[in-house]
C-alpha positions in Angstrom: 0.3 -88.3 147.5 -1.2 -91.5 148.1 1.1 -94.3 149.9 1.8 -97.1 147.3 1.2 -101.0 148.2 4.4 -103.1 148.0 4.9 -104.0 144.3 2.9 -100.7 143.2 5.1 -97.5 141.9 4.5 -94.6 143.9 1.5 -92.9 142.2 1.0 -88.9 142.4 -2.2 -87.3 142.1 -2.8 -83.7 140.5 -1.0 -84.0 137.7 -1.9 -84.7 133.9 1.2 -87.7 133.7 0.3 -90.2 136.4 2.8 -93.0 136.9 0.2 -96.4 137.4 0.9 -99.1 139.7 3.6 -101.3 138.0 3.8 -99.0 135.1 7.5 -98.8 135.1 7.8 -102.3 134.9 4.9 -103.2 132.4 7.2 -100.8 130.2 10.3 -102.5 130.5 8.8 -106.0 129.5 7.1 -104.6 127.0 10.3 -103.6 125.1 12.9 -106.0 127.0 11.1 -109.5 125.9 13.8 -111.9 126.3 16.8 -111.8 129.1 19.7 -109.9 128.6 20.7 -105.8 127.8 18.9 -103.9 125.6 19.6 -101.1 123.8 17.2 -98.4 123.3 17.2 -95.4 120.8 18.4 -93.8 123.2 22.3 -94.1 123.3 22.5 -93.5 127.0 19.5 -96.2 127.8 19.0 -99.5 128.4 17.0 -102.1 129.5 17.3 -105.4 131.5 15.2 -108.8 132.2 16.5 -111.5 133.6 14.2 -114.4 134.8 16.7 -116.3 136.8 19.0 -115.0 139.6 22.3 -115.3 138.8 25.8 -116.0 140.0 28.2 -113.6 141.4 29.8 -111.1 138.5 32.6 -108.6 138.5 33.1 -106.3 136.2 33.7 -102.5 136.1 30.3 -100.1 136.6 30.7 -96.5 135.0 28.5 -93.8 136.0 24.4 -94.9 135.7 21.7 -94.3 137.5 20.0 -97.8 138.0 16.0 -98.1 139.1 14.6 -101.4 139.7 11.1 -102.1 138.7 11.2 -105.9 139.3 12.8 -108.1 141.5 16.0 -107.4 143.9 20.0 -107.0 143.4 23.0 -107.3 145.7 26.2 -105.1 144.6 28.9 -104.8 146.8 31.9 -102.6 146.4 34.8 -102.9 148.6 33.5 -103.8 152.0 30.0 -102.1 151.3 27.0 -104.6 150.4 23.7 -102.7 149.0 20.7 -104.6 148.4 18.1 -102.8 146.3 14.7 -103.7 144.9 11.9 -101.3 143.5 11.8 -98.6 146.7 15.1 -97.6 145.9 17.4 -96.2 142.9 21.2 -96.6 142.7 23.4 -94.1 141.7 27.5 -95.0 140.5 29.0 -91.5 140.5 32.5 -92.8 139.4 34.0 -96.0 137.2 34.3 -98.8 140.3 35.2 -102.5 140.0 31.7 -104.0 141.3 30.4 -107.6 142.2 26.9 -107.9 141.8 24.0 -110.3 141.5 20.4 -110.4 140.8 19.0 -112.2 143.9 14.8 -112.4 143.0 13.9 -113.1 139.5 11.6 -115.7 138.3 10.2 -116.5 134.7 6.5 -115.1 135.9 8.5 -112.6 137.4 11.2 -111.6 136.1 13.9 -108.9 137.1 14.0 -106.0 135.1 15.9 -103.0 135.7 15.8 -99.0 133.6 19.6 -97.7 133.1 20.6 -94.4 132.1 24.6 -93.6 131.9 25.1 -90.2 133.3 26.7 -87.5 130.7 29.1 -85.6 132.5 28.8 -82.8 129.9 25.1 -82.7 130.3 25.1 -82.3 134.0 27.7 -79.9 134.0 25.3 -77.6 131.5 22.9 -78.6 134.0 24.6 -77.3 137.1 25.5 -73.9 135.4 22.2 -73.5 134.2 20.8 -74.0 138.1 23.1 -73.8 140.2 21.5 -71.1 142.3 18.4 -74.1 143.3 21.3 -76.3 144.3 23.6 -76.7 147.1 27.0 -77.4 145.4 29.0 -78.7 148.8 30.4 -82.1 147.6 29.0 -85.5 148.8 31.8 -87.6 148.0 31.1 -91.1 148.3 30.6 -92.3 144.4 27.7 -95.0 145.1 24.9 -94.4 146.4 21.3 -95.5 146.8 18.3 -93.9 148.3 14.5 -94.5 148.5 12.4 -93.8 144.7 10.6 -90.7 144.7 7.3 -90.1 142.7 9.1 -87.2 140.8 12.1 -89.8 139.3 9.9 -92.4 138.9 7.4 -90.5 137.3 9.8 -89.3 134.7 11.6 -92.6 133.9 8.4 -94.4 133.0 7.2 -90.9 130.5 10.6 -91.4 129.2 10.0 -95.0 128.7 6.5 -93.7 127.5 8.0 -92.3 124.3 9.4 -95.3 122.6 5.6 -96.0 121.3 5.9 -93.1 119.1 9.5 -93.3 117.0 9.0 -89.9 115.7 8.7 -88.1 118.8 11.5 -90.3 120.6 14.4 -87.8 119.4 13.3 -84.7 120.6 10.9 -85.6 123.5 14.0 -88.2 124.9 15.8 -85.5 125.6 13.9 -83.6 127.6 13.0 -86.5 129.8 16.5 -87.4 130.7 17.2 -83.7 131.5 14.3 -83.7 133.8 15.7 -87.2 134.9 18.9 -85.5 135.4 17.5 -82.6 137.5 15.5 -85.2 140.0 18.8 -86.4 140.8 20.5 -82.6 141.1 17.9 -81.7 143.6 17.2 -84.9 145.1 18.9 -86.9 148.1 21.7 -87.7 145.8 22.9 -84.8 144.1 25.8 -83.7 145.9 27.2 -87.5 144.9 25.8 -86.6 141.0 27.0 -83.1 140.9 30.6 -84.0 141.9 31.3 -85.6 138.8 30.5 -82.5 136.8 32.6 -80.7 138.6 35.7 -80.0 137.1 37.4 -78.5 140.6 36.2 -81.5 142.7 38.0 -84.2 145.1 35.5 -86.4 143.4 36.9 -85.1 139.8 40.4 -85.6 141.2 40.2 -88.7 142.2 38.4 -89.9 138.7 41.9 -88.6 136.8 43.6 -91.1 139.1 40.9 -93.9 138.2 41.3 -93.3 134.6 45.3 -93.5 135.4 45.1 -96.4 137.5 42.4 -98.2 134.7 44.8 -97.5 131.5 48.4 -98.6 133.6 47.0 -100.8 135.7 49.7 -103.3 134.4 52.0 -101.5 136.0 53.5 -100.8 139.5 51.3 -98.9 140.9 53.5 -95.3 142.8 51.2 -93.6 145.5 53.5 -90.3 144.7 53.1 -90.6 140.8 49.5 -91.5 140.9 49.1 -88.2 143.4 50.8 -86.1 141.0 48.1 -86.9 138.4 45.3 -86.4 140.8 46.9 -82.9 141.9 46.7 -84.1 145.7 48.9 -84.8 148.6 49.9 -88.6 149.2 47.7 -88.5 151.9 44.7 -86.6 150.7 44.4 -89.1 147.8 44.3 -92.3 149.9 41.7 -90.9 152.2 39.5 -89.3 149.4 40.3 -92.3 147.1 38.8 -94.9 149.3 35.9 -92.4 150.3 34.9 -92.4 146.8 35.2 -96.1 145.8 35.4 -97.9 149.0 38.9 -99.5 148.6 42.0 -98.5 148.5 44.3 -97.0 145.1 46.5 -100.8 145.4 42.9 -102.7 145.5 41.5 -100.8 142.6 44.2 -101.8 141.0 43.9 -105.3 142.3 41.0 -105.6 141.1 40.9 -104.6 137.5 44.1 -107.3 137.1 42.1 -110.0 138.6 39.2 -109.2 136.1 41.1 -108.7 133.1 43.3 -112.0 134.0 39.9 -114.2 134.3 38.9 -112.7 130.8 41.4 -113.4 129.6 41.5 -116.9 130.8 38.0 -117.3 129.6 38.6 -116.7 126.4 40.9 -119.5 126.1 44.2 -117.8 124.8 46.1 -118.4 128.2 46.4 -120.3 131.4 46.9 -118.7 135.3 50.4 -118.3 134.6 49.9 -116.6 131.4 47.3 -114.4 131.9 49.1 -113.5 135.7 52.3 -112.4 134.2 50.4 -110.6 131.1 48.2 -108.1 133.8 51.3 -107.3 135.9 51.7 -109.9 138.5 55.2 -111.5 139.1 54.5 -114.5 141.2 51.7 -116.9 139.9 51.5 -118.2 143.7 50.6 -114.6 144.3 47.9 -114.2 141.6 46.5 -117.5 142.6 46.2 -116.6 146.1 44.4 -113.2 145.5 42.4 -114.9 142.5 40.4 -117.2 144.9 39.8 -114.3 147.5 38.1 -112.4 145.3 36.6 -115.0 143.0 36.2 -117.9 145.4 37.8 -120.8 143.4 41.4 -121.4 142.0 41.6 -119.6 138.3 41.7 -123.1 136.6 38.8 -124.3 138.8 36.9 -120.8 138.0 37.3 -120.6 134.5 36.1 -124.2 134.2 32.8 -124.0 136.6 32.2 -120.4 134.0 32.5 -122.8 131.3 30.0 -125.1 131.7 27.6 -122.6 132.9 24.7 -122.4 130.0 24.9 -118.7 128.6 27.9 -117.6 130.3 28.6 -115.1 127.1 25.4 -113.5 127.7 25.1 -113.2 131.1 28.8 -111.8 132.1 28.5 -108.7 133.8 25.3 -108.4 133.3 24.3 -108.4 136.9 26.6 -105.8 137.5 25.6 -103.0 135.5 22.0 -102.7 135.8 
């Protein structure tokens, strides 16, 4: 396989579909022409340009598998900071409260960005169907990012390939994200992708208590109730908790308040006392404090810099989940 310049995808000889140098993203601008998410045919795939960098944004990433073909991205999660551009793909095994930002983007060249949500039920088909090519030992941590290989990039941009021809996109879409899927089984990331399909796994375990902690997270959070749900011990939880999403059960928690209080906020129905009191917090001194850690101003001083940013509808979260 010939080595690839710096802004070239990887291109694979020997075969009749050959990925060309900056294919990937020639395909993305083709059908992403102005900034912002788009939606493809496909229900599980979207598309992103952006032609500025932006500011920082929280929000919540669900399971994806993100590959940059333009431009560079920060994401942290808990204490962990990834930067990834074009040489790497990023794979969110579990639903995590993320900050990210796009951090090289211009309008000659923009940043654009293919996302395909991960179907738990489809890689679960997928694991039974070959699980004897796969070593099924769990990987736990839940994000992940590792260098592009010519075999996943080659089938993203045939999958991208397809939306020319509407009448084949149905069928032949399906069969590329399968193969999409199976790069990712068998590649440096699958034990993190084949945990979620798993219905017997820590990494499975811990996503009931996510999907506890996201639908109560108004209430006070009980490391004994919340263990009971994941079917662990008190301790087993906390450990494989923060393995998974890089924080702890509390600033999970913390987090998703925080997020849903600045929404809220935003949308101009209620001020910090309001909105603190309405996602669980009892002391509006508390929620304030916390507030500016994570966001870096005071909530009315936060809400109001938001506000006058140009776009701001458009543009929240979108750094985060592509």
């Amino acid at each position: 396989m010939r080595k690839s310049q710096r802004g070239e995808s990887p291109v694979r000889l020997g075969r009749l579909s050959v990925t060309e140098p900056n294919e990937l993203a020639e395909l993305i601008a083709r059908y992403a022409t102005s900034d912002g998410v788009h939606p493809t045919p496909h229900p599980r795939l979207f598309l992103i340009r952006l032609s500025q960098p932006t500011l920082p944004q929280h929000a919540v990433h669900e399971p994806a598998l993100c590959i940059i073909a333009q431009g560079r991205k920060q994401v942290t999660i808990g204490s962990k900071v990834y930067v990834y551009d074009p040489s790497n793909y990023f794979v969110v095994s579990v639903d995590v409260p993320v900050t990210g930002r796009v951090v090289e983007a211009t309008p000659e060249r923009p940043y654009l960005c293919f996302r395909l949500d991960l179907d738990t039920s489809l890689l679960g088909a997928m694991i039974l169907d070959c699980a004897r090519h796969f070593d099924l030992r769990e990987a736990l941590p839940g994000v992940t990012m590792s260098s592009i290989t010519a075999e996943l990039l080659d089938a993203a941009v045939r999958l991208l390939r397809l939306l020319a021809t509407p009448r084949d996109f149905p069928a032949l879409a399906a069969l590329s994200e399968r193969e999409i899927l199976y790069r990712l089984l068998g590649g440096e990331q699958g034990g993190t992708i084949r945990q979620i399909a798993l219905a017997d796994s820590n990494a499975r375990r811990v996503g009931r208590a996510i999907q506890w902690i996201r639908l109560n997270y108004r209430e006070e959070l009980r490391i004994e109730a919340l263990a009971a749900v994941a079917a662990m011990s008190r301790s087993a939880l906390h450990a494989q908790f923060k393995t998974v999403t890089a924080m702890s059960p509390l600033q999970y928690q913390k987090q998703l308040r925080l997020q849903e209080a600045r929404r809220l906020m935003m949308g101009g129905a209620m001020d910090a006392a309001q909105a603190a009191y309405q996602v669980g917090y009892e002391s509006p001194s508390q929620f304030s404090r916390e507030y500016r850690r994570l966001f870096g101003n005071p909530p009315a001083r936060d809400v109001a810099r938001l506000r006058d940013i140009v776009g701001v509808k458009d543009f929240r979260g979108l750094a985060v989940g592509a």
